[in-house]
VEXTINU-160033 format. One line per 3 residues: their letters; for each residue y, x, z of C-alpha. Coordinates in steps of 0.1 Angstrom, whole numbers. Layout:
% residues N
A	Y,X,Z  ...
This chain:
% residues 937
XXX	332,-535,462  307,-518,439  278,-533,428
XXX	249,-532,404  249,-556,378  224,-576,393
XXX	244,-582,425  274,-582,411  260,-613,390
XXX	249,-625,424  286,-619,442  300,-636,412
XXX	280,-665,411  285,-673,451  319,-670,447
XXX	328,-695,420  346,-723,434  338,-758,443
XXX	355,-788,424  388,-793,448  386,-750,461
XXX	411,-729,455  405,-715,420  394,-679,422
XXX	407,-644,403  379,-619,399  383,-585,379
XXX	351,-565,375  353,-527,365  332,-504,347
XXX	329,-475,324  320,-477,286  287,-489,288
XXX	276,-500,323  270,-536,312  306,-553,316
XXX	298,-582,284  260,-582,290  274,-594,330
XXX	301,-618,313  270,-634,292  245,-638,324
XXX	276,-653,340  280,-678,309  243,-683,307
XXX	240,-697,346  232,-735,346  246,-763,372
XXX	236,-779,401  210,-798,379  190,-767,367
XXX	162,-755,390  151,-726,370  159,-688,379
XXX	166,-671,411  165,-696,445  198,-678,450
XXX	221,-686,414  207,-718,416  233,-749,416
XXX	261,-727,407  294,-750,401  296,-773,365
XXX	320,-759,351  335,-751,315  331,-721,297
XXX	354,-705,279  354,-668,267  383,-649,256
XXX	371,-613,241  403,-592,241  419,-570,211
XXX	399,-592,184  416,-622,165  390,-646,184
XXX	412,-656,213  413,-692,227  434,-718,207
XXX	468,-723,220  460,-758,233  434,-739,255
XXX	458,-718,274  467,-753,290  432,-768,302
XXX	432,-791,331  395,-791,339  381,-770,361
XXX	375,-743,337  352,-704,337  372,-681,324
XXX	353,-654,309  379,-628,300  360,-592,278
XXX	378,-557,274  414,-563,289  418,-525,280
XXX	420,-539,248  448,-563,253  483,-558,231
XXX	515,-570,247  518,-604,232  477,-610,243
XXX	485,-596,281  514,-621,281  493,-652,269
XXX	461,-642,295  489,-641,325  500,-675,318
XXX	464,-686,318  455,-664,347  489,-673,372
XXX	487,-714,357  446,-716,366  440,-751,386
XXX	419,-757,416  384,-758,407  388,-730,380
XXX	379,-696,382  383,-664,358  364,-633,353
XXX	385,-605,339  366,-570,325  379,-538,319
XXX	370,-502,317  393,-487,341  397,-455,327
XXX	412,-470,291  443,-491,313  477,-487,292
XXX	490,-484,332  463,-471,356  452,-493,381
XXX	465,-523,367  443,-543,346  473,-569,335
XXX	496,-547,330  529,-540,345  552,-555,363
XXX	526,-568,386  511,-604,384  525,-638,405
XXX	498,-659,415  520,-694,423  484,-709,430
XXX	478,-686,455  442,-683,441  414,-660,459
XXX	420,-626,440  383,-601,439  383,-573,430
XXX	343,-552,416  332,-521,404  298,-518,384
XXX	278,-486,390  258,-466,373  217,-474,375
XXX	199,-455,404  165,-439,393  146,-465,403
XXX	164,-488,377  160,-463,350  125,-465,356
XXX	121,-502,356  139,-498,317  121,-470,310
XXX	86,-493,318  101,-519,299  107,-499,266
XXX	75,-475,270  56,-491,288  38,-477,321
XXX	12,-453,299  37,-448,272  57,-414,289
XXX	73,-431,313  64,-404,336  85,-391,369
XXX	97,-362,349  107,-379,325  127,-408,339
XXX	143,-381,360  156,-367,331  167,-395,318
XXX	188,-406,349  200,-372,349  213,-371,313
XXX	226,-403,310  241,-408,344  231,-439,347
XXX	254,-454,324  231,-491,313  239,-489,274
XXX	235,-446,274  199,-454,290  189,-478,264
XXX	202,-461,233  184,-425,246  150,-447,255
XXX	152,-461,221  158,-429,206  131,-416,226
XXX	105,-447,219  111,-430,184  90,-401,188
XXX	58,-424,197  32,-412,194  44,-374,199
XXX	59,-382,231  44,-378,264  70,-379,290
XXX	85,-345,294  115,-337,304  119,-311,274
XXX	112,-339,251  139,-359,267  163,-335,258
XXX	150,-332,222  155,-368,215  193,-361,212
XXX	226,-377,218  230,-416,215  246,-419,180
XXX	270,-447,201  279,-419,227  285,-395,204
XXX	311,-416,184  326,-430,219  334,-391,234
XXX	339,-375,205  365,-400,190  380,-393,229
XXX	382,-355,221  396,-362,188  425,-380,200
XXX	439,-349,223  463,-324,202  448,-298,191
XXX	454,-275,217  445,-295,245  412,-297,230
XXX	397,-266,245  398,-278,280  366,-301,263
XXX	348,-276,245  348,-257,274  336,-281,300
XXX	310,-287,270  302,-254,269  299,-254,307
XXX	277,-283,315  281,-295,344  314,-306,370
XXX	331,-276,381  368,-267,395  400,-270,380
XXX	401,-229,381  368,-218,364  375,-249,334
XXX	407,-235,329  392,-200,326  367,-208,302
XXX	392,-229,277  408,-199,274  445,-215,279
XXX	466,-203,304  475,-221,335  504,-244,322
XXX	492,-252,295  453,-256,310  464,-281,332
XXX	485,-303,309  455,-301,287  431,-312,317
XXX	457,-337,323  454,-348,289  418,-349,289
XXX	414,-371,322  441,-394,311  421,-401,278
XXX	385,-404,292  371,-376,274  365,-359,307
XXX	360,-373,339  361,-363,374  328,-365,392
XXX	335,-352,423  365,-344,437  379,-315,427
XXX	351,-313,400  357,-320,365  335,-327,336
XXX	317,-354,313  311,-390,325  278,-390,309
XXX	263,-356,311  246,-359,280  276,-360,262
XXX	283,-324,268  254,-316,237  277,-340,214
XXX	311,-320,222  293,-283,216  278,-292,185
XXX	311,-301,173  328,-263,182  337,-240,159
XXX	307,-210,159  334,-183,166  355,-201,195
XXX	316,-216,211  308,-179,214  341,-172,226
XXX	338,-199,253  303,-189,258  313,-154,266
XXX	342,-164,293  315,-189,314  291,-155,316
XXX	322,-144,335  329,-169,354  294,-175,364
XXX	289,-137,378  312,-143,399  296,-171,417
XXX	282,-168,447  247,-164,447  245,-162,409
XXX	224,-179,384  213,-147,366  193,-171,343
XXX	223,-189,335  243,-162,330  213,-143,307
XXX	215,-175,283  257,-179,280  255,-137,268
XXX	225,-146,244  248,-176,234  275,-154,229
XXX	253,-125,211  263,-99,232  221,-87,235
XXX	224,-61,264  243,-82,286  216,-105,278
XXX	192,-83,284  201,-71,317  207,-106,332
XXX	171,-116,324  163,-92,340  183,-94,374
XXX	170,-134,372  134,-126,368  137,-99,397
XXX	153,-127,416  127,-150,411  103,-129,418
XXX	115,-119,447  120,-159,460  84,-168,448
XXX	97,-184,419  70,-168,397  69,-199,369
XXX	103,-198,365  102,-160,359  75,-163,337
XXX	93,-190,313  118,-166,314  103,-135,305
XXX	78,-148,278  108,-165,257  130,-135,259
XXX	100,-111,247  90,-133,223  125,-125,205
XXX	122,-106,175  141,-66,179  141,-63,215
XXX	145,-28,224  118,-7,234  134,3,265
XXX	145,-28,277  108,-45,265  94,-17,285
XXX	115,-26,315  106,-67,311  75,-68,299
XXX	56,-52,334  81,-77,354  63,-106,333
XXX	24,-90,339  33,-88,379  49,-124,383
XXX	21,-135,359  -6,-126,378  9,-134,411
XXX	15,-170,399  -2,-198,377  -23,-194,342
XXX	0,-190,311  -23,-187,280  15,-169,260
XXX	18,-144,284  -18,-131,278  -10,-133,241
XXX	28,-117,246  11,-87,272  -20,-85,244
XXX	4,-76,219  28,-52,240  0,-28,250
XXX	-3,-22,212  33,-7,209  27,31,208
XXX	62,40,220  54,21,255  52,49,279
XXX	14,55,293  24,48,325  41,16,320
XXX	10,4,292  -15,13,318  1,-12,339
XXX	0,-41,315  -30,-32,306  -44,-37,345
XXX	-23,-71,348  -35,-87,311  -69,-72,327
XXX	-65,-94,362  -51,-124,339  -82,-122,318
XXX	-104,-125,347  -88,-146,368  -68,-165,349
XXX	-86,-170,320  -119,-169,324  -124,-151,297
XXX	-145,-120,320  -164,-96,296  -127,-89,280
XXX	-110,-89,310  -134,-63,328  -132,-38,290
XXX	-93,-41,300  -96,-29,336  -115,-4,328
XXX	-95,14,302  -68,4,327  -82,22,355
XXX	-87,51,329  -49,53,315  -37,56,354
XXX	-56,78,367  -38,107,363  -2,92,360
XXX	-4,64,385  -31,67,414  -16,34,432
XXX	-22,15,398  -51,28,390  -67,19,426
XXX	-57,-18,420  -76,-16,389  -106,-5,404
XXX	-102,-26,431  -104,-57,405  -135,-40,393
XXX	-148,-44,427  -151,-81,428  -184,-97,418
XXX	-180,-132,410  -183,-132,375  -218,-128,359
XXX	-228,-98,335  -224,-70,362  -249,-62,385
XXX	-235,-53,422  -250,-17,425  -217,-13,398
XXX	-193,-32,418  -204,-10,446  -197,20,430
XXX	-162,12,423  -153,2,457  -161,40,464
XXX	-138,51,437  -105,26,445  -108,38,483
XXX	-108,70,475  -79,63,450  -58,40,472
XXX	-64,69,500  -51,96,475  -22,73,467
XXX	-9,75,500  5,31,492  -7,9,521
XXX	-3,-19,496  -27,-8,471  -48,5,505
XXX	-50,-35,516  -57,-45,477  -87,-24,479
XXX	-98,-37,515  -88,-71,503  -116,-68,475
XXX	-138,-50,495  -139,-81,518  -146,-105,493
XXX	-176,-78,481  -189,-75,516  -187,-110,525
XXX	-209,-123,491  -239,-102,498  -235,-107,537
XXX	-231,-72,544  -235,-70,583  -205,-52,585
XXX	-183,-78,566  -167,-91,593  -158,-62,611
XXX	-141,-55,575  -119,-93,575  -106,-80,614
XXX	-91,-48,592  -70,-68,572  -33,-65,584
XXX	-23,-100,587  8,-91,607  22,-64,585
XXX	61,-69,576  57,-52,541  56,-87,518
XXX	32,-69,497  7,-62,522  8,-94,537
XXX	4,-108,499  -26,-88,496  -37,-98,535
XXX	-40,-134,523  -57,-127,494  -86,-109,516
XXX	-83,-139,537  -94,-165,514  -117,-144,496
XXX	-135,-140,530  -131,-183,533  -147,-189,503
XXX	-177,-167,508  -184,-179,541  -187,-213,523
XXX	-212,-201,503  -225,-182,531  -227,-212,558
XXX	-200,-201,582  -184,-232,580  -169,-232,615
XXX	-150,-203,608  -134,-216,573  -107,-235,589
XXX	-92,-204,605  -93,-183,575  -80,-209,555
XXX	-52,-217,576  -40,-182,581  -48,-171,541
XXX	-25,-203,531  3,-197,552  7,-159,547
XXX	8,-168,507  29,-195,512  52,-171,529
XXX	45,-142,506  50,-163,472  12,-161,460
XXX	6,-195,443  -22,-184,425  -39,-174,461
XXX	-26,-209,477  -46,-231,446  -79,-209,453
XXX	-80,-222,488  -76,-254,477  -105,-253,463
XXX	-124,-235,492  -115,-263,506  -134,-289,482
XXX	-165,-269,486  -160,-273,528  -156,-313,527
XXX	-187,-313,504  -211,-292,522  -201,-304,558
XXX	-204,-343,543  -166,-351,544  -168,-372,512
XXX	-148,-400,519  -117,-401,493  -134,-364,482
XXX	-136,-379,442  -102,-381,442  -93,-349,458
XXX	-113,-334,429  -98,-353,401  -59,-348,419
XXX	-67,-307,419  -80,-308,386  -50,-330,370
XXX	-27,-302,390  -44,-272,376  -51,-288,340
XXX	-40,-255,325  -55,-233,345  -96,-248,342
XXX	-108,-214,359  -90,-223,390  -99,-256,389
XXX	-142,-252,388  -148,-256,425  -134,-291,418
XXX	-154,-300,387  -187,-288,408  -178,-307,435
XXX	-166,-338,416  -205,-334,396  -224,-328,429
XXX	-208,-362,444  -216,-376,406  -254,-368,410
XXX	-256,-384,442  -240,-414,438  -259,-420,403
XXX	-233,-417,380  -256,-393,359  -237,-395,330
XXX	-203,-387,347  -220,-363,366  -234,-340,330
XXX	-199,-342,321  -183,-326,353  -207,-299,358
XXX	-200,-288,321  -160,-284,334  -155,-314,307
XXX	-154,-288,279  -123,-274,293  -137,-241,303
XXX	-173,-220,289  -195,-229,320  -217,-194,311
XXX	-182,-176,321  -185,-193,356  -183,-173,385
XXX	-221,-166,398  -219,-190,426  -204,-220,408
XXX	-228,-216,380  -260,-213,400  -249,-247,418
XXX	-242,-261,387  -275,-254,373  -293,-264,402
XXX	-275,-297,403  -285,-302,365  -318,-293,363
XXX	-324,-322,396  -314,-345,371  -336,-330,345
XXX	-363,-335,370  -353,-370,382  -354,-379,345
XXX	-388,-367,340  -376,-333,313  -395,-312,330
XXX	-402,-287,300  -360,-290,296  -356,-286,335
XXX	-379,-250,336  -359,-243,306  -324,-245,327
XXX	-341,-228,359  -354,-192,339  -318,-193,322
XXX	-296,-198,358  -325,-174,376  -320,-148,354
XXX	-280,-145,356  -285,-146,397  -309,-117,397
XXX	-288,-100,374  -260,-97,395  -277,-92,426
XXX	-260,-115,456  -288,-132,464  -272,-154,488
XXX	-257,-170,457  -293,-183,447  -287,-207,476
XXX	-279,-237,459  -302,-230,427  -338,-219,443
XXX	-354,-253,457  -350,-270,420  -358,-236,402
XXX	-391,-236,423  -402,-274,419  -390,-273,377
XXX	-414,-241,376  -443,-258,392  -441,-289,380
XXX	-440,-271,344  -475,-250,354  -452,-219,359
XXX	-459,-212,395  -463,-178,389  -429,-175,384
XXX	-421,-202,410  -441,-181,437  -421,-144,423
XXX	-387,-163,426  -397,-170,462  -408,-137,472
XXX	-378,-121,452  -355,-146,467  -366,-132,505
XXX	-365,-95,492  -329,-99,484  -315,-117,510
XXX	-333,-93,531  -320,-89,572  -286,-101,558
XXX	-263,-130,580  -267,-155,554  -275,-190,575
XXX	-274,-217,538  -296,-194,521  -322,-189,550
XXX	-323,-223,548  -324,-227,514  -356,-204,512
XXX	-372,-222,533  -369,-255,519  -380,-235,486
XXX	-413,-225,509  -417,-262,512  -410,-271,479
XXX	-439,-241,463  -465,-254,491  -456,-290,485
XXX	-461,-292,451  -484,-260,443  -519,-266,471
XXX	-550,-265,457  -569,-297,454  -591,-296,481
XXX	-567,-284,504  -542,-308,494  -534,-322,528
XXX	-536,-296,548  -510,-280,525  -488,-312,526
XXX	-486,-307,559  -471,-276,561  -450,-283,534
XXX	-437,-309,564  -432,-284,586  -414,-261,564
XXX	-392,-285,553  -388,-298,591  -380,-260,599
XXX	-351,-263,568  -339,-299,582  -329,-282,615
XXX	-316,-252,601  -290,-276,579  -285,-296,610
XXX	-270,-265,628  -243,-256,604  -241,-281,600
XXX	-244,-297,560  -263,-336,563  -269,-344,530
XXX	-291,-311,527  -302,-322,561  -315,-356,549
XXX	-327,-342,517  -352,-319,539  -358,-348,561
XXX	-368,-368,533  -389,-342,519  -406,-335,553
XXX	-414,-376,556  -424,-376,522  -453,-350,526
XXX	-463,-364,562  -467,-398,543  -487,-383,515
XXX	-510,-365,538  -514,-400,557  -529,-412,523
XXX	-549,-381,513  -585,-396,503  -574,-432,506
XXX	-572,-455,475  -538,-451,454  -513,-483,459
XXX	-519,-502,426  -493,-502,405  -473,-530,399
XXX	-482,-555,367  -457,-575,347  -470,-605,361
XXX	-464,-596,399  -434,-613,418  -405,-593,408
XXX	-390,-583,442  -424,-563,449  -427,-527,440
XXX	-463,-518,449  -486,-528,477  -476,-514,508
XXX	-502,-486,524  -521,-493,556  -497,-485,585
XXX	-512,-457,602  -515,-452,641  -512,-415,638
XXX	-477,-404,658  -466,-378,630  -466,-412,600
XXX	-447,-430,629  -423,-406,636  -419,-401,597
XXX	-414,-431,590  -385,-433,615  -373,-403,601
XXX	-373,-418,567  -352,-448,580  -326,-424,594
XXX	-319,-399,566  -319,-435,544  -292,-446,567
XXX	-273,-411,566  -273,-414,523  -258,-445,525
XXX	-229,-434,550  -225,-405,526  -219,-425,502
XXX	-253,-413,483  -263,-444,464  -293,-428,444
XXX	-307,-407,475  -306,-437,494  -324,-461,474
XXX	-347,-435,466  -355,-431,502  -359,-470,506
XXX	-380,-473,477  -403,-450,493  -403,-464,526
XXX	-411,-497,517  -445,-483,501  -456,-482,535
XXX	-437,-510,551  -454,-542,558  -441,-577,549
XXX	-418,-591,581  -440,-608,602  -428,-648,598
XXX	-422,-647,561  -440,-670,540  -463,-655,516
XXX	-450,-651,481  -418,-648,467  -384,-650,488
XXX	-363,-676,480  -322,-663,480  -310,-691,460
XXX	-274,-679,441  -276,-649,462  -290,-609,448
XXX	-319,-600,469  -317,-568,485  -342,-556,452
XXX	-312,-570,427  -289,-552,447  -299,-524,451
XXX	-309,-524,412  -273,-533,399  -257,-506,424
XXX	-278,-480,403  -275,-496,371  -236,-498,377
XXX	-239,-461,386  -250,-459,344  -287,-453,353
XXX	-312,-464,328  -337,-489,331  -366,-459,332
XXX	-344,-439,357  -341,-467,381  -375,-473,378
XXX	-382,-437,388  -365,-435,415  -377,-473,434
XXX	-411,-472,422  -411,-501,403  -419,-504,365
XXX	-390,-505,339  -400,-544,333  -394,-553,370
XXX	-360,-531,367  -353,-554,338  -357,-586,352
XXX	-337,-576,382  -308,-569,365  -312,-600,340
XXX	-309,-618,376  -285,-600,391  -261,-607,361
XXX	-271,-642,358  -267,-651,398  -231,-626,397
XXX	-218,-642,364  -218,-610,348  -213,-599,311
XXX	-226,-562,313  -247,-539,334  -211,-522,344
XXX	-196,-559,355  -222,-557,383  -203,-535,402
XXX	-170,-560,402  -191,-591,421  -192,-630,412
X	-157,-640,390
């Protein structure tokens, strides 16, 4: 049977006998280390029948005497105690250990043990004088006829490892998934292996944070160490090979290839396998596969080999491993570095990086290629045949901040060829820029790129100015990006490459689609989505999502999904990570937009902890993790997400992202009252939109550029970024931004109508805004919806009480759960129907999820609401319980709005806001304005 120590403890305990039973013989097995004593001690530990503490099931276990008897030390039992006639435990540690004369004595006790007596007998199987046989031979006699057991202890399963791993790092400490893997891996399993490397690894606190790389860099288990290399030691001296080899080797692996890498012939290779096996120092796995019981004492063996004979050994597993079927090229590479032959090395790197490329295993490439040309020497031939294998995987795959530094520094060497430096120049170019982030750089690059291929490389140079085409990144105006589409078509034609052909169509679609070129999606049909060639399909994809994410932007959300689905499958097919994690974030943008919030937060912060080196990639996430910030109230959070949380320069944002960033920060500027800050923020964002020209990208930035203008006395400038805003958009298919500019009409009349024709204006600022409401409705994106509707209600209202009396404000003296007099209730049909409007778009804030848009709403409906008909006049009474103002206060003030804030947004003074919360954290128990949020204790 083989068991864990916990159920072999378990097994154990349930089969001790009763007082009159049949005593019982149990031996339990185990390898150096997997907890045979520490088993032997729980066992001893157990109470009787009288002991209700511990597990229901060792409970009541039989009352009998302990005696232990630890083998091979001069601490045996007395000789009197060989004779016991009480029902007696016999706890019996090490047999392995056992001389003759000690074996002899423990039979006597073993074949003489009396009813009611049991004995626990542990050995590690593989250090038996006579295999198989833990008493030696000739075989025991049992006159008793007692019930004879017989367990095995295994190793710990990864979920055990982690339990220890918790234990000694605690769950925050590193004990990550990587690294407990590792652990497992390393160690086998093996109980005292695990806790020696975890304390060896608790070591590096506070340096360690749970890689698996720092795993390996703890070392060997000084214990470990002594245990297999004292093993080794004891072989002669020419058996000793068969070790160093499967040291060398790492890993189980046939009789055949072992022998081949000791370097021993086959007689003698097998005796000294035979050897090996019969001491413990190796193992065999598997069947048929031979190596080290506890991987991790492979490192212990190899540091202990002679330099000449490790490179000797090293140079024989190169060998043997090219002849595997497939190969590990990667493997192979290292054993040639290992055994300093440098163009074997060389040319293996490079058959594993071509391999890896080719299987989409661009990281792995990557990690390859950087390390190697980072070596000191390398030969410009060979650097000149690597280093353009590392600038293609690179940009194919993720962010890697050493290959832009290792490709920065190659395009320096004046011996590269100008072919193969144009090249790295146009992939440290497309790193820069896509990668990085880092844009003005990145376009100088392409642009000497496209330069130095012109004449040598037409493909090349096409992709380069293909990359120029693109205009999501600020600085450039789109009259530029235009004119290099003209000159990578005509490249990509002259090249005669149908790769480079789709590149440029790929790019031309992403172009196209940003300004809503009517032709754009005649161009998306063009892209060859069922081509064969890997490379075109690659570049297929990439035209795929780039056409997905600008219909977001655009408003085309019905046709996302399909483009999405069919970009993420042809890169998952083609081995385009890079591609795959850009429609991920496509996709945040959709769920925002189209009000699909619910677990959205998450989704963010998941896709931002996946790309954390890559902060570029990961900005549709931070804007959408702000956006859902701003609405829900969390205006602090919300600051810190739109800035990328200082992981990425937000003025190096693509266009898009950093207009809807500003215009999400210059609402709170506005809800905060910084109006002279908020103008500030709107002339700054403007100006970069204009710039570049896509004027569907204004979208998301125009309604709170216009009101910050206006309400700063800058209409002038409000009313030019209206017209210019309609100019540019022109007769294009661009259904958000229609919208948007009419919401930014609304907005301009709204707040900008003269005096005395201050409700007629207010009333076609309803209208407008009505006009914008439906157009949102119909793409449909609700939360703009209800922001329009809210806006439209608001103006109908405020027309209502043109000319009347202003509500007084509320005093410090008035009954706290009363904002301001309620306004007459007009009969007119438009305040009716605004008022129910009001209601709804409150009710469709809330199912967002919109705390702050909601209780704005609320606050402003209740100005016009009359008291419940039945309720007594004054104050409501709810006792121990929030009123709806209380709640409705703590939700913001949990949200971290200040008292002002709040009071901005319900109409109510900062006073009133105080004494609500004072009550809410009175009636809920709570300590802090943040303890609202987690109810009565």
């Amino acid at each position: 049977m083989i068991t864990t120590g916990g159920s072999a403890l378990r097994s154990l305990a349930r089969a001790l006998p009763g007082p009159d039973a049949d005593p019982v013989l149990m031996f339990v097995e185990g390898a150096a280390g997997e907890g045979k004593s520490h088993l032997l001690q729980e066992l001893a530990d157990l109470q009787g029948p009288a002991d209700r503490r511990g597990p229901a099931d060792l409970r009541g276990v039989p009352d009998l005497a302990r005696l232990w008897w630890r083998c091979g030390t001069e601490g045996g039992p007395p000789e009197e105690d060989e004779h016991r006639r009480e029902p007696t435990l016999w706890l019996v540690d090490d047999v392995h250990r056992a001389d003759e004369d000690e074996l002899r004595r423990l039979r006597r006790v073993l074949e003489g043990l009396e009813r009611g007596s049991a004995a626990v007998v542990t050995y590690r199987p593989e250090e038996l004088p006579v295999p198989g046989l833990p008493l030696g031979s000739p075989p025991m006699t049992y006159p008793n006829r007692p019930a004879v057991l017989r367990s095995r202890l295994a190793p710990w399963d990864e979920e055990r490892v982690h339990r220890a791993a918790a234990e000694a790092l605690g769950e925050r400490g590193g004990c990550t998934a990587e690294a407990v893997t590792r652990i497992h891996e390393r160690t086998g399993g093996v109980p005292r292996v695990v806790a020696d490397l975890l304390a060896m690894v608790r070591g590096q606190w506070p340096a360690f944070t749970g890689t698996a790389a720092e795993v390996d860099a703890a070392g060997v288990p000084p214990r470990l160490a002594e245990l297999v290399l004292s093993r080794t030691h004891a072989l002669s001296p020419e058996h000793r090979p068969v070790v160093w080899a499967a040291a060398v080797l790492d890993g189980p692996v046939g009789r055949e290839e072992l022998i081949a890498v000791s370097g021993l012939g086959a007689a003698t290779g097998n005796s000294a396998l035979l050897r090996a096996l019969e001491s413990a120092a190796l193992a065999e796995p598997a069947e048929g596969r031979y190596g080290f019981a506890v991987p991790l004492a492979a490192s212990a063996v190899r540091a202990t080999v002679p330099g000449p004979v490790r490179q000797d050994l090293h140079r024989r597993t190169a060998s043997v491993l090219s002849r595997r079927h497939p190969v590990d090229w990667a493997a192979v590479a290292e054993h040639h570095r290992a055994a300093g032959d440098g163009p074997r090395w060389l040319r293996a790197v490079e058959k594993a990086a071509g391999s890896a490329e080719a299987s989409g295993r661009h990281q792995q490439a990557i990690t390859l290629l950087e390390r190697t040309l980072a070596t000191p020497d390398i030969p410009p031939q060979a650097r000149a045949r690597l280093a353009p294998l590392l600038a293609r995987n690179a940009v194919t795959g993720l962010r890697s901040d050493q290959t832009v530094d290792v490709l920065a520094q190659i395009v320096q060497d004046a011996a590269l060829p100008p072919a193969v430096r144009g090249e790295l120049r146009l992939d440290l170019g497309l790193m820069l820029c896509n990668q990085m982030g880092r844009f003005p750089e990145g376009w100088r690059v392409l642009e000497i790129a496209a330069a130095e291929l012109r004449d040598v490389r037409s493909a090349l140079a096409a992709r380069a100015m293909a990359a120029l085409v693109l205009p999501y990144h600020p600085g450039v105006s789109l009259d530029v990006h235009q004119g290099w589409l003209i000159k990578a078509v005509a490249a990509a034609d002259d090249s005669g490459d149908e790769a480079m052909r789709t590149a440029v169509l790929a790019n031309h679609v992403g172009l196209a689609m940003s300004w809503a070129d009517p032709e754009a999606w005649d161009l998306v049909a063009k892209l060859p989505v069922k081509s064969t060639d890997p490379a075109c399909a690659r570049q297929a994809a990439r035209g795929l999502c780039n056409a997905a994410d600008s219909a977001v932007w655009l408003g085309f959300y019905g046709r996302v999904d399909d483009l999405l689905t069919q970009g993420r499958e042809l890169s998952a097919r083609t081995g385009a990570p890079y591609t795959e994690h850009s429609a991920l974030g496509t996709l945040l943008l959709q769920a925002w937009w189209t009000g699909q919030w619910l677990g959205l937060a998450e989704r963010c912060e998941e896709f931002i902890t996946a790309t954390a080196d890559m902060p570029l990639i990961a900005s549709d996430a931070y804007l959408v993790r702000g956006l859902l910030a701003v609405a829900q109230g969390d205006w602090g959070e919300a600051k810190s997400w739109l800035f990328q949380r200082g992981t990425f320069g937000t003025e190096n944002l693509p266009v898009p992202l950093g207009a809807a960033a500003a215009g999400a920060l210059i609402r709170l500027a506005l809800a905060r009252q910084e109006v002279t800050v908020a103008a500030e923020q709107a002339r700054s964002a403007w100006k970069v939109v204009a710039e570049k020209g896509v004027w569907p990208w204004a979208a998301e930035l125009a309604p709170w550029a216009v009101e910050a203008l206006v309400r700063a006395g800058d209409s002038g400038t409000a009313h030019t970024m209206v017209r210019n805003f309609a100019q540019g958009l022109g007769r294009g298919d661009a259904p958000a931004a229609r919208a948007a500019l009419v919401w930014s009409r609304a907005v301009l009349t709204e707040t900008d109508a003269p005096a005395r024709e201050r409700r007629s204006g207010l009333l076609e600022a309803a209208k407008l805004y009505g006009e914008a409401a439906a157009a949102y409705a119909e793409l449909p994106r609700p939360y703009s919806q209800a922001l329009a509707t809210e806006g439209a209600a608001r103006c109908v209202l405020a027309a209502d009480t043109e000319g009347a009396p202003a509500p007084a404000p509320e005093t410090e003296g008035e009954a706290a759960d009363t904002a301001v007099s309620p306004a007459p209730v007009s009969d007119d049909p438009a305040t009716l129907t605004a008022l129910t409007d009001l209601e709804s778009c409150a009710q469709l804030f809330t199912d967002l999820g919109a705390v702050w848009d909601a209780a704005r709403a609320r606050a402003l409906l209740r100005t016009r609401q009359p008291a419940r008909k039945g309720r007594p006049p004054g104050r409501p009474s709810h006792a121990d319980q929030l009123s709806p103002r209380e709640e409705e206060v703590a939700q913001l003030a949990v949200s971290g709005l200040t008292n002002r804030e709040i009071a901005a947004t319900l109409h109510l003074s900062p006073r009133t806001v105080e004494q609500h919360i004072a009550g809410a954290m009175r009636k809920t128990g709570a300590l802090s304005r943040r303890d609202l949020g987690r109810g009565r204790p």
